[in-house]
VOGU-3710 file (C-alpha; in Angstrom, 3 decimals, decimal comma):
1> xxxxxxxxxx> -25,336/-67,177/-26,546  -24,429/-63,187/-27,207  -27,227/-62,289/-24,596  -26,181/-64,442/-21,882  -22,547/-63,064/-21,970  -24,136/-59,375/-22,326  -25,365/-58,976/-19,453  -22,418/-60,342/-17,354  -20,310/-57,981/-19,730  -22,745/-55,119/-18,347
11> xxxxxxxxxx> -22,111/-55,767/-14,725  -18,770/-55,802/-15,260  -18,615/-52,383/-17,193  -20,722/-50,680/-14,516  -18,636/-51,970/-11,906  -15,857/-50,144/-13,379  -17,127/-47,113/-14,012  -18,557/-47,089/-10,433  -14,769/-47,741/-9,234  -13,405/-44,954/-11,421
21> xxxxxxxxxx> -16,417/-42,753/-10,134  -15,630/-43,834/-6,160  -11,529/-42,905/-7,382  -12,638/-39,365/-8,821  -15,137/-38,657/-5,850  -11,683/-39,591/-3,557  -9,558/-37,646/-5,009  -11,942/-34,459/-5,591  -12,390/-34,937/-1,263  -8,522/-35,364/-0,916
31> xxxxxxxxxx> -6,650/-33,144/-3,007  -6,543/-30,113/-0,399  -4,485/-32,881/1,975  -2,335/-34,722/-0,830  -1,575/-31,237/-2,189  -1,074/-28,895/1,117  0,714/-31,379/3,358  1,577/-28,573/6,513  1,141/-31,296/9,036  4,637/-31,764/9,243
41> xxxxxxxxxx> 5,788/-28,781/9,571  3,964/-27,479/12,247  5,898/-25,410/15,139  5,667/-23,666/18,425  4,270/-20,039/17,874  7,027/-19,088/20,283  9,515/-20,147/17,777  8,922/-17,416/15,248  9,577/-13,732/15,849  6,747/-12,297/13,509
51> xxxxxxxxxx> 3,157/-12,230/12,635  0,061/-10,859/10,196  -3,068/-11,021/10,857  -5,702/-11,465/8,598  -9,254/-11,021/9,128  -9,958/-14,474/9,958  -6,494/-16,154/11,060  -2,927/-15,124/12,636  -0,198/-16,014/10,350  3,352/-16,342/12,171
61> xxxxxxxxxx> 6,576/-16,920/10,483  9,901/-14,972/10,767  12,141/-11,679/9,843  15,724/-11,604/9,817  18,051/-8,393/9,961  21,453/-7,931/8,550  24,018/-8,340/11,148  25,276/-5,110/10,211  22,198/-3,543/10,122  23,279/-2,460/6,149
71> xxxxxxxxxx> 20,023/-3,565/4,472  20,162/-3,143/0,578  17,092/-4,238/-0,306  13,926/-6,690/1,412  13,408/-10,330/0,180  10,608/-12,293/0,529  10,681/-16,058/0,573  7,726/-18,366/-0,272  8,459/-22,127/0,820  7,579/-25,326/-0,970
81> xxxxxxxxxx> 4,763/-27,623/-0,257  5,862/-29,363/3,286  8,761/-27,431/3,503  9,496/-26,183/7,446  10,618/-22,792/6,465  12,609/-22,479/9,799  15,335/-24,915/8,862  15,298/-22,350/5,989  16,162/-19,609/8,188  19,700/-20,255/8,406
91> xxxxxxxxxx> 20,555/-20,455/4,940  18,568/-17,299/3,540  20,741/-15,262/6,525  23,808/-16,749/5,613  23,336/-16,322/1,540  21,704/-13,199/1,739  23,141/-11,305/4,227  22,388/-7,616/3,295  18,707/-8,397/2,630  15,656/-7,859/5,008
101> xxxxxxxxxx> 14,344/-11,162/5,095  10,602/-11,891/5,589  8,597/-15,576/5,334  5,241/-16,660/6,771  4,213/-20,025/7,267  1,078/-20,888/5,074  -2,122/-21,317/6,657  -2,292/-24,655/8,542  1,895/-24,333/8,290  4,280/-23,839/10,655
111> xxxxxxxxxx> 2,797/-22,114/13,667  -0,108/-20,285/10,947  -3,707/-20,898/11,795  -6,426/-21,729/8,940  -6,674/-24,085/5,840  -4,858/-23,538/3,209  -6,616/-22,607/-0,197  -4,558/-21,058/-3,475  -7,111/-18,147/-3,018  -6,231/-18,183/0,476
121> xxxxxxxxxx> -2,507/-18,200/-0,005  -2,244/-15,980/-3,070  -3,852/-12,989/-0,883  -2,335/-13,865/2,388  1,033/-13,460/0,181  -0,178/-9,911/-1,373  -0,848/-8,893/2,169  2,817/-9,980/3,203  3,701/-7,954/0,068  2,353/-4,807/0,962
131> xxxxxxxxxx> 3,247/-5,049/4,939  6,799/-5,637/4,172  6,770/-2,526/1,548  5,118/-0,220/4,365  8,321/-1,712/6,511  10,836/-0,739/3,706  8,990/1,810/1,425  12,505/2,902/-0,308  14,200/-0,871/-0,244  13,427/-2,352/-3,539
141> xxxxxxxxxx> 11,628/-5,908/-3,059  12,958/-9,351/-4,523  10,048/-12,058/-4,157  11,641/-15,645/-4,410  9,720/-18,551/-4,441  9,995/-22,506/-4,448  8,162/-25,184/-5,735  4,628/-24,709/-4,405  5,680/-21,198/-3,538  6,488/-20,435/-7,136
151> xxxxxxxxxx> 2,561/-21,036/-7,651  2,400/-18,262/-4,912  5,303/-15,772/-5,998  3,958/-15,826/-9,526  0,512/-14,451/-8,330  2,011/-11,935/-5,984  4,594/-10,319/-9,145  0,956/-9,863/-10,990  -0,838/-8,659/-8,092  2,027/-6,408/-6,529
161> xxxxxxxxxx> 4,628/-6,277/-8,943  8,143/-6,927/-6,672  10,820/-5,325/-8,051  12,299/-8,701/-8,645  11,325/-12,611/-8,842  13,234/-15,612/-8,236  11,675/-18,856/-9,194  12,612/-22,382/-7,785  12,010/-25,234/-9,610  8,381/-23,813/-11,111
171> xxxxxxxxxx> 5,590/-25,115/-13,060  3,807/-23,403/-15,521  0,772/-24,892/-13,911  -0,347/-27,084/-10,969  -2,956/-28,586/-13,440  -0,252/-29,595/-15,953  1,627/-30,882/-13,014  -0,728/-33,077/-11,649  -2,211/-34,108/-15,103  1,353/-35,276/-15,811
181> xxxxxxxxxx> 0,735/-37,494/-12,419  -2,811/-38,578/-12,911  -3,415/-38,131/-16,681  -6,136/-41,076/-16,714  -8,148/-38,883/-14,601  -10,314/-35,526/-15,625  -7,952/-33,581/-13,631  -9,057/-30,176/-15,276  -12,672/-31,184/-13,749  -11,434/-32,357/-10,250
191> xxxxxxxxxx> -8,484/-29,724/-9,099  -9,535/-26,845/-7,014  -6,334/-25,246/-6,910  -4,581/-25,096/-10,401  -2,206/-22,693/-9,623  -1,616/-20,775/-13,305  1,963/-19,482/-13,013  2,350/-18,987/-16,666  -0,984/-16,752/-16,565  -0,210/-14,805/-13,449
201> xxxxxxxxxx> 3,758/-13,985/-15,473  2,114/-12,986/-18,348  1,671/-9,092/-16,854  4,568/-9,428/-14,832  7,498/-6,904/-16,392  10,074/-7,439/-14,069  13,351/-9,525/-14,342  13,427/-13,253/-13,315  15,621/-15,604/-12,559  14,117/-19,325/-13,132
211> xxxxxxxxxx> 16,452/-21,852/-11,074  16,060/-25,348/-13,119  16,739/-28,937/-11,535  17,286/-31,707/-14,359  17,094/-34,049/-12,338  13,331/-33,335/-10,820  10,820/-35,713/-10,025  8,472/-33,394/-8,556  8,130/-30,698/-10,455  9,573/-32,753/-13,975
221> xxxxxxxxxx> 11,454/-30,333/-15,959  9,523/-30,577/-18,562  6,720/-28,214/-16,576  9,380/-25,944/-15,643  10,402/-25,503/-19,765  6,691/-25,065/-20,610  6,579/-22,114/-18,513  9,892/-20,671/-19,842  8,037/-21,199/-23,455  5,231/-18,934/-21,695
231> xxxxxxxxxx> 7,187/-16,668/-20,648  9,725/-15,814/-24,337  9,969/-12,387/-24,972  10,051/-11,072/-21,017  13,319/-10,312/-18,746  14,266/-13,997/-17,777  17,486/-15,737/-16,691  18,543/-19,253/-16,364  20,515/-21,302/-14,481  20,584/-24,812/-14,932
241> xxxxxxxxxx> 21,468/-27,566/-12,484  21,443/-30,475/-14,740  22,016/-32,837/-11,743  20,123/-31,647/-9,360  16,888/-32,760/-8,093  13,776/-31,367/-6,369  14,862/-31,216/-2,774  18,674/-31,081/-3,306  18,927/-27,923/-6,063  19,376/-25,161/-3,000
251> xxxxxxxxxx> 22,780/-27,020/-2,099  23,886/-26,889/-5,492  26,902/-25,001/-6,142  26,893/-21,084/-7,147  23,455/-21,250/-6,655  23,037/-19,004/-3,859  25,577/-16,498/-5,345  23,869/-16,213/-8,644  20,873/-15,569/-6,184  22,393/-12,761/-4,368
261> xxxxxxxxxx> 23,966/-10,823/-7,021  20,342/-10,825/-8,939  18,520/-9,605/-5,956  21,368/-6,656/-5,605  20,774/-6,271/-9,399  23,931/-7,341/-10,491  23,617/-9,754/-13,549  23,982/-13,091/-13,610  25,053/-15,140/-16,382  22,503/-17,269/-18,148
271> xxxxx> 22,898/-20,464/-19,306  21,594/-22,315/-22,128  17,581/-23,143/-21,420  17,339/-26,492/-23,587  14,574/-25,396/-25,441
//
């Protein structure tokens, strides 16, 4: 009787792990698309007003000026993951408007050629870095990044140390972040990209501002505290939105002001991190 239903029992157990197999094998071929989703973003290169090229690929995005032409210091801005940067535009020139602004489209972004990689991005980003510091060699730099682009900022404070970083809603890790998604897979085996923030911060010595949304179901806050556990001990400030969530938190109020007075240097008050 026990043989007859063995066998049966057999098939059935194979079949499963040959669907969990198929599911890894899927999501190992499909994480570049589920994670870097530029498709909608994508614009006319005679939209933007600047470029970098790389040694394979053109990267186009845009600059903006002060009005006055009073420029107090140069801010970079890293968007999020399907983010169309030039809707952006506006409100970085209205919120900032004695900063240099600079922000390229990721590769396969925008009006950017390539495929986008996280070794890919993190050097395109330190090659930003260093163009817009031969632009403005005395202007100190302020490096703000959101979401995905706080994956990105993080590596370019430890490759090129910015005089200042402004976080948006970050991670301490991509892996974390998608193992909190898809924990009944071996995500540490399957992601390509992971995206270390908390690693990259580590040799960073310069102040941050972290920008928290309590009401994120992106990037859960609970990734965004781990990293702030990472990162005890260093020159970081916190403001928390308690009702905002991932793709509302840059309309949330004083929000932008706390982020101008930090990139002029001024301080900004801290609130309490919930830890």
């Amino acid at each position: 009787m026990f043989s007859k239903l063995l066998k049966p029992l057999l098939w059935l157990l194979a079949l499963c792990v040959a669907i969990y197999v198929c599911i890894c094998s899927y999501m190992f071929a499909q994480q570049r698309q589920m994670i870097f989703q530029g498709g909608s973003t994508r614009v006319e290169a005679e939209s933007t007003n600047f470029s970098l090229q790389r040694a394979d690929v053109l990267l186009r995005g845009w600059q903006l000026h002060p009005k006055d032409g009073q420029a107090g210091s140069a801010v970079i801005y890293f968007g999020g993951n399907a983010e169309n940067i030039e809707r952006r535009l506006p409100q970085l020139a209205h919120n900032l408007p004695h900063s240099d602004i600079y922000t390229l489209a990721y590769r396969g972004y925008g009006a950017s050629e390539g495929e986008p990689t996280q070794e890919l991005l993190e050097l395109d980003a330190a090659a930003l870095f260093d163009e817009v510091k031969r632009l403005h060699p005395q202007q100190p730099i302020t490096v703000i990044g959101r979401s995905l682009g706080t994956g990105v900022a993080s590596a370019v404070a430890d490759l090129r140390r910015p005089d200042r970083l402004v976080l948006v809603t970050p991670f301490d890790s991509m892996l974390n972040t998608v193992r909190g998604m898809y924990g009944w897979l071996p995500v540490e085996l399957l992601l390509r990209d992971p995206f270390d923030s908390a690693a990259h911060l580590q040799h960073y010595g310069g102040p941050i501002l972290v920008l928290r949304a309590g009401q994120d179901q992106v990037v859960e806050p609970a990734r965004t505290d781990a990293l702030l556990q990472r990162l005890k001990g260093k020159a970081v400030q916190v403001l928390a939105f308690d009702q905002a969530g991932h793709s509302n938190i840059l309309r949330s109020p004083g929000l932008w002001q706390a982020i101008e007075r930090f990139v002029d240097g001024a301080p900004v008050q801290a609130l309490p991190q919930g830890l």
